[in-house]
C-alpha positions as CSV (number, residue, x, y, z in Angstrom):
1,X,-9.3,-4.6,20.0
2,X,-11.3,-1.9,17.8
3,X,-7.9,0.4,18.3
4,X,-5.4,-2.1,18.4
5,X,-6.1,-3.4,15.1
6,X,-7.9,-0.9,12.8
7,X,-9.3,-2.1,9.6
8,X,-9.5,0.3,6.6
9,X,-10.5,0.4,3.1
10,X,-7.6,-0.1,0.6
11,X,-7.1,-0.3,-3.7
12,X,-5.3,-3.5,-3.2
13,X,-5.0,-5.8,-6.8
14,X,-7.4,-3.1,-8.7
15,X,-10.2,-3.3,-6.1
16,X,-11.2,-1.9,-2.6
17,X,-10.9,-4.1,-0.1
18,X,-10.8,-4.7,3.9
19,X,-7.2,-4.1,5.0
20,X,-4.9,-4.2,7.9
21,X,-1.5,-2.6,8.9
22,X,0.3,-5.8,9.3
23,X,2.8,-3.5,12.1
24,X,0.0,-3.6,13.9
25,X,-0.6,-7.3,14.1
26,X,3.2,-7.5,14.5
27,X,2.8,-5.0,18.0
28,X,-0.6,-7.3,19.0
29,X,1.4,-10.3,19.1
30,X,4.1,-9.0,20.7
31,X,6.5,-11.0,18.1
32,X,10.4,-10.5,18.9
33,X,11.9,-10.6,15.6
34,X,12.5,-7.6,14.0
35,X,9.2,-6.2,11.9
36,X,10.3,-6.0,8.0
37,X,12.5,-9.4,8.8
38,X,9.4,-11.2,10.3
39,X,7.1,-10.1,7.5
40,X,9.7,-10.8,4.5
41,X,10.0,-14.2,6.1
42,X,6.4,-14.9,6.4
43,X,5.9,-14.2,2.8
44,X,8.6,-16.2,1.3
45,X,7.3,-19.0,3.8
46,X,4.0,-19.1,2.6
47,X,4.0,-17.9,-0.5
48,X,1.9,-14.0,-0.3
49,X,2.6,-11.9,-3.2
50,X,2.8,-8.2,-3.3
51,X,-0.3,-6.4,-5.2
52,X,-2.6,-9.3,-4.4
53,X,-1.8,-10.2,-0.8
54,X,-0.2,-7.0,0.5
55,X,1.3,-3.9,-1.0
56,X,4.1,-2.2,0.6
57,X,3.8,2.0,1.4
58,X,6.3,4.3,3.0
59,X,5.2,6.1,6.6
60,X,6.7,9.0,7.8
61,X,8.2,8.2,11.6
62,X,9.0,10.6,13.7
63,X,11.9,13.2,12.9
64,X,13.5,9.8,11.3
65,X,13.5,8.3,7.6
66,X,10.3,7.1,6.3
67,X,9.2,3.3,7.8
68,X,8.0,0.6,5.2
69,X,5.2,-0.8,6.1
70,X,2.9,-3.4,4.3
71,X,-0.8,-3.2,4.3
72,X,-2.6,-7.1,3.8
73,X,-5.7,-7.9,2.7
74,X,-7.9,-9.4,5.3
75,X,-7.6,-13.2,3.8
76,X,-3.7,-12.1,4.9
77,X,-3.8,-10.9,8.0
78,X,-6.1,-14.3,9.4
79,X,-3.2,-16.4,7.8
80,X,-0.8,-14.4,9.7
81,X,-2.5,-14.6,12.9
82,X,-3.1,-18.1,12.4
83,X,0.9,-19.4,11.7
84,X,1.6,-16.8,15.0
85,X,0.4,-20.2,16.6
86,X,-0.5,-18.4,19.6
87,X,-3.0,-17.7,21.7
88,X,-3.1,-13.7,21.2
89,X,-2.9,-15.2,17.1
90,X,-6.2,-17.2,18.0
91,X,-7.9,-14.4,19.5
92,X,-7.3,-11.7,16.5
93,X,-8.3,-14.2,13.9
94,X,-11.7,-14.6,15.7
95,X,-12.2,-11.2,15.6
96,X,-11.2,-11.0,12.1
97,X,-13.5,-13.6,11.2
98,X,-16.5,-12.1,13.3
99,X,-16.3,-8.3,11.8
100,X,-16.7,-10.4,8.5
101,X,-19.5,-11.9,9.2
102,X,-21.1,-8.7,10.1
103,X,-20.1,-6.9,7.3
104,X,-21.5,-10.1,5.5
105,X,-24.7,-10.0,7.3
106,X,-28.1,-8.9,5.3
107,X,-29.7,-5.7,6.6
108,X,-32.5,-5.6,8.7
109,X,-35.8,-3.4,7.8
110,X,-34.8,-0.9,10.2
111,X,-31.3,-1.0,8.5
112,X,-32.7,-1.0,5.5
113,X,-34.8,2.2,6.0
114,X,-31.9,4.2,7.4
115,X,-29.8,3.3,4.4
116,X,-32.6,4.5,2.0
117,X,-33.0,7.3,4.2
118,X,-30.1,8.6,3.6
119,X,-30.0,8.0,0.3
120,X,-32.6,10.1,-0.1
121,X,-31.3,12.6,1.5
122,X,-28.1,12.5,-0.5
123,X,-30.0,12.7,-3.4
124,X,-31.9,15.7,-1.7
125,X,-28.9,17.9,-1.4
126,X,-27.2,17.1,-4.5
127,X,-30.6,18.3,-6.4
128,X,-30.9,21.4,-3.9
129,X,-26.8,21.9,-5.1
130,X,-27.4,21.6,-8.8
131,X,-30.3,24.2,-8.6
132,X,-28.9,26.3,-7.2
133,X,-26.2,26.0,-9.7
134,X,-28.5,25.7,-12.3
135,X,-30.2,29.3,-10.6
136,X,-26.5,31.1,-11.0
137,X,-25.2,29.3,-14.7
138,X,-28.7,30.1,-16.3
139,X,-28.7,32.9,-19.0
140,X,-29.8,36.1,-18.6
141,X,-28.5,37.6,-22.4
142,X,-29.5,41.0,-21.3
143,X,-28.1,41.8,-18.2
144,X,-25.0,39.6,-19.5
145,X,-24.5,42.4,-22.2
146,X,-25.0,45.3,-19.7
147,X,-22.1,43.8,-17.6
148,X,-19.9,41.9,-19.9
149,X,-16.0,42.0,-18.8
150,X,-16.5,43.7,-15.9
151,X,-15.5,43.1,-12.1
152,X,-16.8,45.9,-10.5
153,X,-18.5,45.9,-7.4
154,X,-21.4,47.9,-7.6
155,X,-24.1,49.6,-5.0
156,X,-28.0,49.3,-4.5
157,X,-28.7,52.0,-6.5
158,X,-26.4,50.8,-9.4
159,X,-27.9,47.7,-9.4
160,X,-31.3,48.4,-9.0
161,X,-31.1,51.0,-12.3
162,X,-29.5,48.1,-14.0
163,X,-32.2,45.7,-13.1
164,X,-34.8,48.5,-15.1
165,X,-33.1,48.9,-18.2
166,X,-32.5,45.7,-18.8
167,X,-34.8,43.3,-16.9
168,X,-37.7,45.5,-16.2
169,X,-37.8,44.4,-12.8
170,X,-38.8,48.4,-11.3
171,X,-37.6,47.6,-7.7
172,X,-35.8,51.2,-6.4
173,X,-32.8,51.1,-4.3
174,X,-34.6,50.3,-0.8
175,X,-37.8,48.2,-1.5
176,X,-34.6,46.4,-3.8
177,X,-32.5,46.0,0.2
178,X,-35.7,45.5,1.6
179,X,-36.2,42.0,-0.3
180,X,-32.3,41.3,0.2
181,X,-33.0,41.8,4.2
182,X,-36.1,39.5,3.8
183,X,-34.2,36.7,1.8
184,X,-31.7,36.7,4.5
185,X,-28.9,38.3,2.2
186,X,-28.5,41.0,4.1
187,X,-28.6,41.5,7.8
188,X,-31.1,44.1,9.2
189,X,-28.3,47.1,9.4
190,X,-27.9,45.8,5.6
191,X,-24.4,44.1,6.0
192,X,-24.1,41.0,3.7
193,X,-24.0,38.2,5.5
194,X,-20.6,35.8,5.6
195,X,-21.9,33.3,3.3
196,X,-23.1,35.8,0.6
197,X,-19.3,37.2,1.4
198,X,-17.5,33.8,1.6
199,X,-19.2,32.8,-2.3
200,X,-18.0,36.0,-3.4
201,X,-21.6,37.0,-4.3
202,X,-21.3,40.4,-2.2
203,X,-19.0,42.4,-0.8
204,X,-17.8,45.5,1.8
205,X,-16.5,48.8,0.7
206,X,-14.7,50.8,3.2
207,X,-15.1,54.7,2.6
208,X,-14.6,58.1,5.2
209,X,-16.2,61.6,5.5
210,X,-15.8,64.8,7.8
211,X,-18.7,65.6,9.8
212,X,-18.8,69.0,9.4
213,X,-20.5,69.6,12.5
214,X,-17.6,68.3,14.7
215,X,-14.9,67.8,12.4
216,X,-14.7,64.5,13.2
217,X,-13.4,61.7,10.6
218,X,-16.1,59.4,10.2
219,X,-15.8,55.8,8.6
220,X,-18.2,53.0,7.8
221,X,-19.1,50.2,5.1
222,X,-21.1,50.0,2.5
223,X,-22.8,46.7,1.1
224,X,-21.6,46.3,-2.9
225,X,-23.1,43.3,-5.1
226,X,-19.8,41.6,-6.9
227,X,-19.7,40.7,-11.0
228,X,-20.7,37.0,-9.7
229,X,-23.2,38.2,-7.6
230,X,-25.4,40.6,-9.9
231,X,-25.7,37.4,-12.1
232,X,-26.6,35.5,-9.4
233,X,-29.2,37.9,-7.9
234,X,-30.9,39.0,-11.1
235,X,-31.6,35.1,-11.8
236,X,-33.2,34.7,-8.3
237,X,-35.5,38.1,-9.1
238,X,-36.7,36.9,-12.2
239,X,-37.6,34.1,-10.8
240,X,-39.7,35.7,-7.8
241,X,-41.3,39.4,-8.8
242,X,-43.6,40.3,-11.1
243,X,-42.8,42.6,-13.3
């Protein structure tokens, strides 16, 4: 029954409300006339009104024209099911009627305490989200100034000199990569990981050289801090070193 007749939220008459794909109380009932005939005649019968009782939406069908279909309000589909005046009728309004009374019934404790639960913990994310937003929007005039307009991607050693002359924050290129590795920024053959490249905080640069031993080309990577990212870092090391 939970598939046959699916009930979903829908803006019905300026509200959200329980709803039902009437087709799908047409299929459970196994009616013979034809779907948009059946319905039309119901409502003129009875007297439904479209954007109170129902509202009509197109569907796509397969490799055909779009279907209209209505979607009812929950009051609607138990009148339908009732006037079906059949047995299968009988037994969808029960059930109608019985998720109702569910969704009517009052919480228990242990409810209760789940819903605050994860309320709380809802609450909990959002403030660990606006932190951190509030750790990347928050104003750092002088490091703004040393970087404004630019894009660039810089290195360690770029940054780190940047971090002196305008923080004060005397780190050095490695003990600066060593505290990346330990915040989990970097991996421990210092590659960014995905996250710090999927926020656009770091990034890879690709370079060659000859070994001039075997005359070999040689490539690798090299870890680069983005425009985003040097704001973002330089935030989170005020924050945590002494200077």
């Amino acid at each position: 029954m939970n598939d046959l007749i699916k009930i979903e939220q829908t803006q019905i008459n300026g509200a959200e409300v329980n709803s039902v794909n009437s087709r799908h109380i047409y299929e459970y009932l196994e009616i013979d006339t034809a779907y948009t005939t059946w319905f039309n005649r119901t409502v003129d019968k009875y007297g439904f009104e479209e954007n109170m009782d129902f509202i009509p939406i197109l569907k796509e069908s397969n490799g055909g024209r779009p279907e209209k279909i209505f979607i009812v309000t929950m009051d609607m589909a138990k009148e339908l099911c009732m006037v079906s005046n059949t047995e299968k009728g009988k037994e969808v309004r029960k059930y109608f009627i019985q998720i109702e009374k569910q969704a009517n019934k009052p919480l228990s404790l242990e409810d209760l305490l789940q819903a605050n639960m994860k309320m709380i913990s809802d609450l909990q994310n959002k403030v660990v989200t606006l932190e951190d937003k509030v750790t990347q929007d928050k104003p750092k005039v002088a490091f703004a100034d040393a970087i404004t307009g630019t894009t660039s991607h810089i290195d360690f050693e770029t940054f780190a000199k940047a971090l002196y002359d305008t923080e004060g924050i005397k780190m050095g290129r490695n003990k600066l990569m060593a505290w990346f590795r330990n915040n989990k920024y970097l991996t421990s053959k210092n590659k960014p990981y995905q996250v710090m490249l999927d926020r656009g905080l770091m990034s890879l640069k690709e370079g060659s050289y000859v070994n001039q031993a075997t005359q070999e080309l040689v490539t690798y990577t090299q870890p680069r801090i983005t425009g985003k990212g040097q704001m973002y870092f330089t935030n989170k090391l005020l924050d945590e070193v002494t200077i």
